[in-house]
FIMI-273330 format. One record per atom (N, C-alpha, C): residue number from 0; residue in one letter; x, y, z. Coordinates in pm, whole numbers, plus 50000, padded with zeros to 5 digits. Layout:
! FIMI-273330
<pt><resi>NUM</resi><resn>A</resn><x>X</x><y>Y</y><z>Z</z></pt>
...
! end
This chain:
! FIMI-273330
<pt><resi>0</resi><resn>X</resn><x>39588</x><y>54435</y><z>08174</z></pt>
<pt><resi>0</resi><resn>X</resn><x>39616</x><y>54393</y><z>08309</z></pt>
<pt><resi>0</resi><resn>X</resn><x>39711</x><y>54274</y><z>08303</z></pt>
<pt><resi>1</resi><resn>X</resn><x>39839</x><y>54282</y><z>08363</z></pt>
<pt><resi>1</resi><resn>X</resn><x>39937</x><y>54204</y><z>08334</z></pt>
<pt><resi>1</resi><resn>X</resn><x>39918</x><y>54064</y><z>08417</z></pt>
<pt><resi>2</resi><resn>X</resn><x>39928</x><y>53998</y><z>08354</z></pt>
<pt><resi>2</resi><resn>X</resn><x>39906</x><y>53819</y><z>08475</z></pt>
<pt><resi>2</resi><resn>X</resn><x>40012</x><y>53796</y><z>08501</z></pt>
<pt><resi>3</resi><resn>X</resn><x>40042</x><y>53768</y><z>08616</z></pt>
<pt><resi>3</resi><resn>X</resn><x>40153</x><y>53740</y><z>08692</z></pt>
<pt><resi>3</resi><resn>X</resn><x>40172</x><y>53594</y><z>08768</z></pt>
<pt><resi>4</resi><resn>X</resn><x>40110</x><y>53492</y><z>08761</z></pt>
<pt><resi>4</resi><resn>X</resn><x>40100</x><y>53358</y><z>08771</z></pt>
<pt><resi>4</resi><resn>X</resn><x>39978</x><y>53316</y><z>08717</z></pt>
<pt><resi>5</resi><resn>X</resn><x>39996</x><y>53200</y><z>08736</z></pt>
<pt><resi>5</resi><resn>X</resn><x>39851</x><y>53074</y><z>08704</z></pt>
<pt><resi>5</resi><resn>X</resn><x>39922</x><y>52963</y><z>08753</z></pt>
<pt><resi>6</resi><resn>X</resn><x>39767</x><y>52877</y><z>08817</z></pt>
<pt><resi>6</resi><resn>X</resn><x>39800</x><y>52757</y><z>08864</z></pt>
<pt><resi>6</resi><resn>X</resn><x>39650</x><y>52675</y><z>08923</z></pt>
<pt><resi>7</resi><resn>X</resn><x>39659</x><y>52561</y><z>08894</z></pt>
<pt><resi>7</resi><resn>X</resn><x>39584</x><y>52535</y><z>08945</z></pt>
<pt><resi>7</resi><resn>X</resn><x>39422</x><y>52606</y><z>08887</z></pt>
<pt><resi>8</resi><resn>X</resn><x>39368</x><y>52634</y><z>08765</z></pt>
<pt><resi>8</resi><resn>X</resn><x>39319</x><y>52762</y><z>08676</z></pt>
<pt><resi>8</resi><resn>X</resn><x>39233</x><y>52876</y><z>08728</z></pt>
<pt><resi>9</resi><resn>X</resn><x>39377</x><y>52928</y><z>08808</z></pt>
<pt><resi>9</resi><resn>X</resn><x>39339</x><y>53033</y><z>08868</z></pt>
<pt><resi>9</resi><resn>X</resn><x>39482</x><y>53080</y><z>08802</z></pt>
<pt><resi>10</resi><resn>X</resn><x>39425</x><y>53264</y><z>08778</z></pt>
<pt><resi>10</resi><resn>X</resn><x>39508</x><y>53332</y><z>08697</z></pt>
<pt><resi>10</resi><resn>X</resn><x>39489</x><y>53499</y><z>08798</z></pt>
<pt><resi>11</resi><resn>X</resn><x>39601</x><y>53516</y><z>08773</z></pt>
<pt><resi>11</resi><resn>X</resn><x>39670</x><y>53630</y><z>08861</z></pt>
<pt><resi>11</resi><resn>X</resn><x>39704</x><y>53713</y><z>08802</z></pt>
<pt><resi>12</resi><resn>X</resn><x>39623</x><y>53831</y><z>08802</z></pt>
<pt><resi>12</resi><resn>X</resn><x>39718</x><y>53983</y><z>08750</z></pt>
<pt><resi>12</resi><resn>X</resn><x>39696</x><y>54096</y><z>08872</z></pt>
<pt><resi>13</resi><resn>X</resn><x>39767</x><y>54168</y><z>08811</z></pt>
<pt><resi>13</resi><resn>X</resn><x>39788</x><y>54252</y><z>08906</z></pt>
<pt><resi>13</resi><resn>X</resn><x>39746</x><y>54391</y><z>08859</z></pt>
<pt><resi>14</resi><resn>X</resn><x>39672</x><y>54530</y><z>08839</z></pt>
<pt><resi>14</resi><resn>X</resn><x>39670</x><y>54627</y><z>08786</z></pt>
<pt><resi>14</resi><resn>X</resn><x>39695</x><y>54752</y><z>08843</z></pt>
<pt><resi>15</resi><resn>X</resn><x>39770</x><y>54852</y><z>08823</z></pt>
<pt><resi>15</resi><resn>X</resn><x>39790</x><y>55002</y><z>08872</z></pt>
<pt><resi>15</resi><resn>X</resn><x>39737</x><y>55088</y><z>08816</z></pt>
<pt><resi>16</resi><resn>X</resn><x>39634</x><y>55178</y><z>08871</z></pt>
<pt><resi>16</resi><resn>X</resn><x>39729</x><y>55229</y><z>09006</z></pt>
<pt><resi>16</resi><resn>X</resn><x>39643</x><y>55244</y><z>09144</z></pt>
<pt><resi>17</resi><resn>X</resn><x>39550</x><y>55123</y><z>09174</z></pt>
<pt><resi>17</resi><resn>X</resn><x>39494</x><y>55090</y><z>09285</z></pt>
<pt><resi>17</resi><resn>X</resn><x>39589</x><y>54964</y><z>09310</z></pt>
<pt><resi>18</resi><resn>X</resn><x>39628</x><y>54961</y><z>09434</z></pt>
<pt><resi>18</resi><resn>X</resn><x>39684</x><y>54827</y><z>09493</z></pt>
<pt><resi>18</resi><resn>X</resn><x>39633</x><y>54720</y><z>09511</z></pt>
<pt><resi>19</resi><resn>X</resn><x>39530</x><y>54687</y><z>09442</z></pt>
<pt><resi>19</resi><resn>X</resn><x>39476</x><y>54574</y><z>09410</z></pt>
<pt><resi>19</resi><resn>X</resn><x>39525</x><y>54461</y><z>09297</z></pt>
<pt><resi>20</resi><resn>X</resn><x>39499</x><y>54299</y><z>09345</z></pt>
<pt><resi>20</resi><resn>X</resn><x>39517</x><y>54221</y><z>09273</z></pt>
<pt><resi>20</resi><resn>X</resn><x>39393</x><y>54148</y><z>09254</z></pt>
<pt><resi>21</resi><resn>X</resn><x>39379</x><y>54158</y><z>09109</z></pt>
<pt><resi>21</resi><resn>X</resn><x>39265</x><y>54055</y><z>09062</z></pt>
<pt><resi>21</resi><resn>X</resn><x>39279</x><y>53940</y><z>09028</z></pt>
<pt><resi>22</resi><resn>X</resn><x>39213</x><y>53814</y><z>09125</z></pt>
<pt><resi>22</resi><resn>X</resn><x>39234</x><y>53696</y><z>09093</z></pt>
<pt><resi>22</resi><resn>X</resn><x>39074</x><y>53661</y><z>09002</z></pt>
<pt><resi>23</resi><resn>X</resn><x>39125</x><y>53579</y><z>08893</z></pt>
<pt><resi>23</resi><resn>X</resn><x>38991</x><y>53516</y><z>08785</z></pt>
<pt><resi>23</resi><resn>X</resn><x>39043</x><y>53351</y><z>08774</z></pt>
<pt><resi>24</resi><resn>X</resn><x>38894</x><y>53257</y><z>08804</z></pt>
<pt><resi>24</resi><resn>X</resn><x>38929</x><y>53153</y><z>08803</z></pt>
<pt><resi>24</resi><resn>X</resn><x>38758</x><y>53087</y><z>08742</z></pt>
<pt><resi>25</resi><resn>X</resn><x>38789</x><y>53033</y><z>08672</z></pt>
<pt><resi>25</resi><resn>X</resn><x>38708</x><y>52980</y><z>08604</z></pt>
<pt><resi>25</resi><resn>X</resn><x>38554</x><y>53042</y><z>08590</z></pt>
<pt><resi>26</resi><resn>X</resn><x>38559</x><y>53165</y><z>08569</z></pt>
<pt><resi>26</resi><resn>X</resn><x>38423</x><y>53283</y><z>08498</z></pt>
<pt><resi>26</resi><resn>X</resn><x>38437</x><y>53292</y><z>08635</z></pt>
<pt><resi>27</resi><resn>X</resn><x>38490</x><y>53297</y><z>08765</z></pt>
<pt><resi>27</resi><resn>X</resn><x>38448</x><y>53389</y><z>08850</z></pt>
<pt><resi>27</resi><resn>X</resn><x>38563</x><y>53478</y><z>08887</z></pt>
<pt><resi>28</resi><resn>X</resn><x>38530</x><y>53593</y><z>08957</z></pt>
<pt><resi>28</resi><resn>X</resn><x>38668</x><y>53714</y><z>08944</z></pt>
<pt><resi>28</resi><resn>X</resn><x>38616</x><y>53757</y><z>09115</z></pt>
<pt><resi>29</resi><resn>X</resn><x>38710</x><y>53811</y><z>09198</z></pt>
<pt><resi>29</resi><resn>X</resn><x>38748</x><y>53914</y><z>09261</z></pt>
<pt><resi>29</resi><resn>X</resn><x>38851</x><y>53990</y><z>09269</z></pt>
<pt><resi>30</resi><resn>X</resn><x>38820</x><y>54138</y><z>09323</z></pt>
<pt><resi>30</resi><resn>X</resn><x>38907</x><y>54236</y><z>09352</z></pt>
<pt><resi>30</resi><resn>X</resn><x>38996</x><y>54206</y><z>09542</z></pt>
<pt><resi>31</resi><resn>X</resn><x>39119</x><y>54142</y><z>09495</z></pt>
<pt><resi>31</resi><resn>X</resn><x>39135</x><y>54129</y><z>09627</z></pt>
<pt><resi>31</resi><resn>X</resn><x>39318</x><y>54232</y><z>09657</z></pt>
<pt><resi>32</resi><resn>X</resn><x>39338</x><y>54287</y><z>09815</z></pt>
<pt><resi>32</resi><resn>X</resn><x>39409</x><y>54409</y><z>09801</z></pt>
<pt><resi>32</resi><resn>X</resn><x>39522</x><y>54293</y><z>09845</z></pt>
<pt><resi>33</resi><resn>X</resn><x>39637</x><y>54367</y><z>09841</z></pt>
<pt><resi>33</resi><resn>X</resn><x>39744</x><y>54269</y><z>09803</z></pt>
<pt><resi>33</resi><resn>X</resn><x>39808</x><y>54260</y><z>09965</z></pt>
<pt><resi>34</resi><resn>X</resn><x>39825</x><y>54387</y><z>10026</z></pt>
<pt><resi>34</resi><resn>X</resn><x>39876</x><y>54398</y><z>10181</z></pt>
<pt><resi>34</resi><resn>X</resn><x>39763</x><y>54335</y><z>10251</z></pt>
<pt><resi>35</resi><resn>X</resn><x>39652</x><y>54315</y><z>10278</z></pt>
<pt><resi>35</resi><resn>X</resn><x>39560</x><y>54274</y><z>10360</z></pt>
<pt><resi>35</resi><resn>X</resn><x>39514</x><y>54113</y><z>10310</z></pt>
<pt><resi>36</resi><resn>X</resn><x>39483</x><y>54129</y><z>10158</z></pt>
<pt><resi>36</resi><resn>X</resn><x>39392</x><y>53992</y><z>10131</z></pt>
<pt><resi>36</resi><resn>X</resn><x>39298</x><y>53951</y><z>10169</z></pt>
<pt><resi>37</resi><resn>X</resn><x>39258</x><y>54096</y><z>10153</z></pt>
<pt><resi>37</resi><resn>X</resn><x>39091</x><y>54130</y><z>10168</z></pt>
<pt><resi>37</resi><resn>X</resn><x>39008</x><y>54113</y><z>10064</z></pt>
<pt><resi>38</resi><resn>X</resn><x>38872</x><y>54039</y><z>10024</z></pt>
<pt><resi>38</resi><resn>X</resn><x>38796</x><y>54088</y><z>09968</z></pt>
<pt><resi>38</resi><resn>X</resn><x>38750</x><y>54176</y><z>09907</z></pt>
<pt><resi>39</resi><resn>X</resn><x>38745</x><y>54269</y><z>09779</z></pt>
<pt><resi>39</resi><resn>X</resn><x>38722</x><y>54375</y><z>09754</z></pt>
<pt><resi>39</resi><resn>X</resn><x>38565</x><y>54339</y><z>09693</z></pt>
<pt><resi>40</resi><resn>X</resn><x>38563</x><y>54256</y><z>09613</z></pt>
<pt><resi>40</resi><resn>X</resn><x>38456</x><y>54243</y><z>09523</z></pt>
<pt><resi>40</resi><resn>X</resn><x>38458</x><y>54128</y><z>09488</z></pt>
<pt><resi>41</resi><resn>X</resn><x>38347</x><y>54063</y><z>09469</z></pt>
<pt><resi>41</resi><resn>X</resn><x>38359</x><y>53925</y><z>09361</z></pt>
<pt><resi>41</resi><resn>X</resn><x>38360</x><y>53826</y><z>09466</z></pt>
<pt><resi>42</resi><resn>X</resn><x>38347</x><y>53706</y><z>09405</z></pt>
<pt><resi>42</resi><resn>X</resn><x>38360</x><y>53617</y><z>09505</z></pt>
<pt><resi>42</resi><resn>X</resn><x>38406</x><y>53501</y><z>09461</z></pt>
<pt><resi>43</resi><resn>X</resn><x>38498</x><y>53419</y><z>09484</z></pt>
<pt><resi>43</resi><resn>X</resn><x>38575</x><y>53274</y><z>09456</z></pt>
<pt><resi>43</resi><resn>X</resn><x>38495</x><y>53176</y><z>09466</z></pt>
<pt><resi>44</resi><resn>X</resn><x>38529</x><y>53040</y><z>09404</z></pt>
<pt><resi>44</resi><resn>X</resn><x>38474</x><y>52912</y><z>09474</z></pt>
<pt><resi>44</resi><resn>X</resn><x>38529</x><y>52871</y><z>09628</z></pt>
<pt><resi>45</resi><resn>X</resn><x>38499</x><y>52796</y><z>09695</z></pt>
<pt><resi>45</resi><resn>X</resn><x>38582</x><y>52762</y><z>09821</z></pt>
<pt><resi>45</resi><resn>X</resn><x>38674</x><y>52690</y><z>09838</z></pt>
<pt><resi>46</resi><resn>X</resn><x>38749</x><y>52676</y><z>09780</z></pt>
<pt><resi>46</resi><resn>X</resn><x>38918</x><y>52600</y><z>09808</z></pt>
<pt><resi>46</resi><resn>X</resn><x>38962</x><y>52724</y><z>09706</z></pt>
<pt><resi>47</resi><resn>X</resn><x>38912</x><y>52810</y><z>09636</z></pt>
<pt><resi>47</resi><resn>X</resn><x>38990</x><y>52879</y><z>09566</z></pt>
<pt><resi>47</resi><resn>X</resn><x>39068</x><y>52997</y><z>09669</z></pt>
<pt><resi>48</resi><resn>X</resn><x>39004</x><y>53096</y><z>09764</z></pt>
<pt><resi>48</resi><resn>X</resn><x>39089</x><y>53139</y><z>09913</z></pt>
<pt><resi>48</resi><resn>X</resn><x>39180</x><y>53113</y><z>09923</z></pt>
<pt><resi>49</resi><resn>X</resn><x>39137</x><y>52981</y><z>09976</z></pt>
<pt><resi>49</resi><resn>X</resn><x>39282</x><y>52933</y><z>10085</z></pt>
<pt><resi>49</resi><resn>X</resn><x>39382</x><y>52896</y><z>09997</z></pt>
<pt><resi>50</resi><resn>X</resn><x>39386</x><y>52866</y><z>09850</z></pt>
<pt><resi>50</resi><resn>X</resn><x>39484</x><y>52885</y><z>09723</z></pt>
<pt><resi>50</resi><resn>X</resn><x>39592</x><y>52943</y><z>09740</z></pt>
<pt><resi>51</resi><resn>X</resn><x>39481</x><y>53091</y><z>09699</z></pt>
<pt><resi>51</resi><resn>X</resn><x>39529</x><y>53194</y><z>09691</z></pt>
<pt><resi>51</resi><resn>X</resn><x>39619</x><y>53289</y><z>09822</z></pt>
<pt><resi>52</resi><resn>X</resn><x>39582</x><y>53260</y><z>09911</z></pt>
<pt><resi>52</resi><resn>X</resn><x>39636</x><y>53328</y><z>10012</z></pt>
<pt><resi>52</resi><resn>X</resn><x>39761</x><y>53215</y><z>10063</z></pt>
<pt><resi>53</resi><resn>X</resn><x>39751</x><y>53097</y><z>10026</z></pt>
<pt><resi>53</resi><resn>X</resn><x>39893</x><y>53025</y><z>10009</z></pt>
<pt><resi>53</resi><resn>X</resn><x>39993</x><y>53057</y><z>09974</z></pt>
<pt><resi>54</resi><resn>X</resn><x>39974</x><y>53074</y><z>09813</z></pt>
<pt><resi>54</resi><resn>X</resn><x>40049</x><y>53147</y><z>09720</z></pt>
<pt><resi>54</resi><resn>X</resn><x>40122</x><y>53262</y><z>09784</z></pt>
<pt><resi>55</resi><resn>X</resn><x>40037</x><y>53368</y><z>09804</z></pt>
<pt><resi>55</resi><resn>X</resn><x>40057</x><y>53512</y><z>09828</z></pt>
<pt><resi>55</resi><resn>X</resn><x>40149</x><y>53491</y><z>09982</z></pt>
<pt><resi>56</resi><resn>X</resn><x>40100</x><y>53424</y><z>10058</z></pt>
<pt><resi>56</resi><resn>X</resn><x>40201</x><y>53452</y><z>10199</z></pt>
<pt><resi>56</resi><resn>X</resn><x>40331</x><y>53368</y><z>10145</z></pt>
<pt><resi>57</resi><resn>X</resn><x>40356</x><y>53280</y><z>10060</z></pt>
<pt><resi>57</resi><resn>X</resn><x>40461</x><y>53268</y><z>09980</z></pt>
<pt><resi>57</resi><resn>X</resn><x>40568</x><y>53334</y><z>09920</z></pt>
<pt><resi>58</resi><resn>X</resn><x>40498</x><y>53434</y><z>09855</z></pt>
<pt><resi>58</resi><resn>X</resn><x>40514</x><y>53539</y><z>09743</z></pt>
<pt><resi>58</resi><resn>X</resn><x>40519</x><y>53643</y><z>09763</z></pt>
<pt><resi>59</resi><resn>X</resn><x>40513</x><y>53713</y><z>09937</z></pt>
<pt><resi>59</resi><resn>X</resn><x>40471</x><y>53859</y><z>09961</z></pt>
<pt><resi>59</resi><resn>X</resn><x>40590</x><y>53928</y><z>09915</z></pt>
<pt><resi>60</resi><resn>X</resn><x>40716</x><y>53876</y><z>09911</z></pt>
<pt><resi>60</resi><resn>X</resn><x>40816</x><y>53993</y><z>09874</z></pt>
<pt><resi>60</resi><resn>X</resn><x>40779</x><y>54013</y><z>09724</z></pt>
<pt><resi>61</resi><resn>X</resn><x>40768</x><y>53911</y><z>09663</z></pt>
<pt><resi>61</resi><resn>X</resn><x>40749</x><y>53917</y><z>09477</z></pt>
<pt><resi>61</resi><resn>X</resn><x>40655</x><y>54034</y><z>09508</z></pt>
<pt><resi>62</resi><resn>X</resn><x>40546</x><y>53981</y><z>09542</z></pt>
<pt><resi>62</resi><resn>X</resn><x>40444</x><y>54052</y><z>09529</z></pt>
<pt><resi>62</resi><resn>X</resn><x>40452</x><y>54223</y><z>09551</z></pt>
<pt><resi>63</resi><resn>X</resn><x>40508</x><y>54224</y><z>09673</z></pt>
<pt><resi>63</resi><resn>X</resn><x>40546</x><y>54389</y><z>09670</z></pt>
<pt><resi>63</resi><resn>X</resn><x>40641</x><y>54433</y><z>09546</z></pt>
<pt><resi>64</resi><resn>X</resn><x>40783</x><y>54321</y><z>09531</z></pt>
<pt><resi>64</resi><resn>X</resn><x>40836</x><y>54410</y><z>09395</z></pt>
<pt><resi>64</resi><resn>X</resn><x>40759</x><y>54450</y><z>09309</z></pt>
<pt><resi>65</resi><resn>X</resn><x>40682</x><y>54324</y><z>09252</z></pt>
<pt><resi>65</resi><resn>X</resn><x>40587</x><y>54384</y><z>09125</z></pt>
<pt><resi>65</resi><resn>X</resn><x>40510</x><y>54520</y><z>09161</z></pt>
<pt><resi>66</resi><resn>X</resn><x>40459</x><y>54556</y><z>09255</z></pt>
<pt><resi>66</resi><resn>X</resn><x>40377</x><y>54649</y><z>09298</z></pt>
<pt><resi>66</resi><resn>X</resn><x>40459</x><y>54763</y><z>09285</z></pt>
<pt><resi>67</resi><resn>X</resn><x>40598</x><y>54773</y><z>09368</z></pt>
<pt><resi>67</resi><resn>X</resn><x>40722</x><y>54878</y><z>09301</z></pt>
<pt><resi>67</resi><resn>X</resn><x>40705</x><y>54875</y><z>09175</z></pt>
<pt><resi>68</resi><resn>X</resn><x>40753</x><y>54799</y><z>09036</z></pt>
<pt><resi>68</resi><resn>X</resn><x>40747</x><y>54793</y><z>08973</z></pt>
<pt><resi>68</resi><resn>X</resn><x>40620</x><y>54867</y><z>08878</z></pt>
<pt><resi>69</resi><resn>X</resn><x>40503</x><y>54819</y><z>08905</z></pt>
<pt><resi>69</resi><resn>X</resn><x>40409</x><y>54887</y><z>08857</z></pt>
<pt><resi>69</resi><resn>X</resn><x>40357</x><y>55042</y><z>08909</z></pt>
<pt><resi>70</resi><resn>X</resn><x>40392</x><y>55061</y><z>08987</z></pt>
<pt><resi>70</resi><resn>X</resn><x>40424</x><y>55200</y><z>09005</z></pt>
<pt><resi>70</resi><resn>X</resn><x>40525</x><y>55303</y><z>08958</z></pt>
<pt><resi>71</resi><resn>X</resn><x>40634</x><y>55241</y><z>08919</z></pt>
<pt><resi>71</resi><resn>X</resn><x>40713</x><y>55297</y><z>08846</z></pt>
<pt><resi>71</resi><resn>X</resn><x>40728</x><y>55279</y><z>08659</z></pt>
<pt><resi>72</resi><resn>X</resn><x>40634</x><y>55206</y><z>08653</z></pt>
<pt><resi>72</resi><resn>X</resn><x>40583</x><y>55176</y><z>08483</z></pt>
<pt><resi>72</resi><resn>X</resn><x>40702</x><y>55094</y><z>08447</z></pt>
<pt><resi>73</resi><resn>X</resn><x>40739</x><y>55003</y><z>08534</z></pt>
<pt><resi>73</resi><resn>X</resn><x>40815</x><y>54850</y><z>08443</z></pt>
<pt><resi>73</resi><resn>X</resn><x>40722</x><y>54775</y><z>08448</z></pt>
<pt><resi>74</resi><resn>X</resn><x>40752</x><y>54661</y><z>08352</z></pt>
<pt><resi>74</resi><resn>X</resn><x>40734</x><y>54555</y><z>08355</z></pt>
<pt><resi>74</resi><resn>X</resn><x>40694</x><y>54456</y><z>08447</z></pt>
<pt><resi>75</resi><resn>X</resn><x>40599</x><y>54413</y><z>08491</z></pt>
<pt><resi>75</resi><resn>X</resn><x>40617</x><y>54301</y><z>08585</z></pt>
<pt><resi>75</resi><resn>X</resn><x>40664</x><y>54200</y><z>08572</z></pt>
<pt><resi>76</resi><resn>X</resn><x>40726</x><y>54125</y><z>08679</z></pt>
<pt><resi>76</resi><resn>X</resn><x>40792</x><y>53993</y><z>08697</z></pt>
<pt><resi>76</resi><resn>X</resn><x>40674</x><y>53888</y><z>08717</z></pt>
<pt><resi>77</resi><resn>X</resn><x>40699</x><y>53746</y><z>08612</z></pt>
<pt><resi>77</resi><resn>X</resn><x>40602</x><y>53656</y><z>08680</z></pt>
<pt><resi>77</resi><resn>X</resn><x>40654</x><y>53631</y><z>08806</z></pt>
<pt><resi>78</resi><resn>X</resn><x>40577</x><y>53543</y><z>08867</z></pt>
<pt><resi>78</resi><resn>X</resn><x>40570</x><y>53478</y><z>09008</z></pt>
<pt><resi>78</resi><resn>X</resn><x>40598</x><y>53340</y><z>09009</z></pt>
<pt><resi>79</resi><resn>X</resn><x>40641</x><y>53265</y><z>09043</z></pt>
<pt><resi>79</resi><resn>X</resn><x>40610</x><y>53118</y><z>09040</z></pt>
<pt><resi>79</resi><resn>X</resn><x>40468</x><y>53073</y><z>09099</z></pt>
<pt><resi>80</resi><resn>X</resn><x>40448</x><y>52966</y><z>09002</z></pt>
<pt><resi>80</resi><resn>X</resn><x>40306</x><y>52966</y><z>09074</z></pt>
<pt><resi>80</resi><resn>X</resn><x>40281</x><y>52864</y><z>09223</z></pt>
<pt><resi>81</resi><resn>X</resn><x>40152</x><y>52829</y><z>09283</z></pt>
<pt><resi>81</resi><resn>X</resn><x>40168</x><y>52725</y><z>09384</z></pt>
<pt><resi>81</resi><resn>X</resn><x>40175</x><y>52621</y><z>09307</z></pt>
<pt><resi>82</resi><resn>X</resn><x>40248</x><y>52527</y><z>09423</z></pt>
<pt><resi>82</resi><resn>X</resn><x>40312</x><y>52329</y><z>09349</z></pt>
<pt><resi>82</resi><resn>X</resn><x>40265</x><y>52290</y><z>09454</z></pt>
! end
């Protein structure tokens, strides 16, 4: 499962071929979907969320390339992370 940022030690990958992104941050993990930023599974600490969904409304175009990308079996691009 390819990681596609870190920051803040929260680490970001992304896996295909469900449109889900799994965020893991310090032994805890969820399954969260990348168009919605929904909850799938798992559960964060509480400032870890609102992080993450920083990042991502940041990042939504990256975020869809990589998702092209992994659907077509390249490589993913890192992301910059949040500053």
């Amino acid at each position: 499962m390819p990681e596609i940022s870190r920051f803040f030690g929260i680490v970001i990958k992304m896996f295909f071929p469900t449109m889900r992104r799994r965020i893991i941050h310090a032994g805890h993990k969820a399954l969260i979907m990348i168009e919605t930023l929904e909850v799938l599974r798992g559960s964060l600490p509480h400032r870890v969320p609102a992080l993450v969904l920083e990042w991502a409304a940041t990042h939504r175009e990256e975020l869809r390339a990589d998702w092209r990308r992994a659907r077509s079996g390249r490589t993913l691009a890192p992301i910059p992370p949040l500053e």
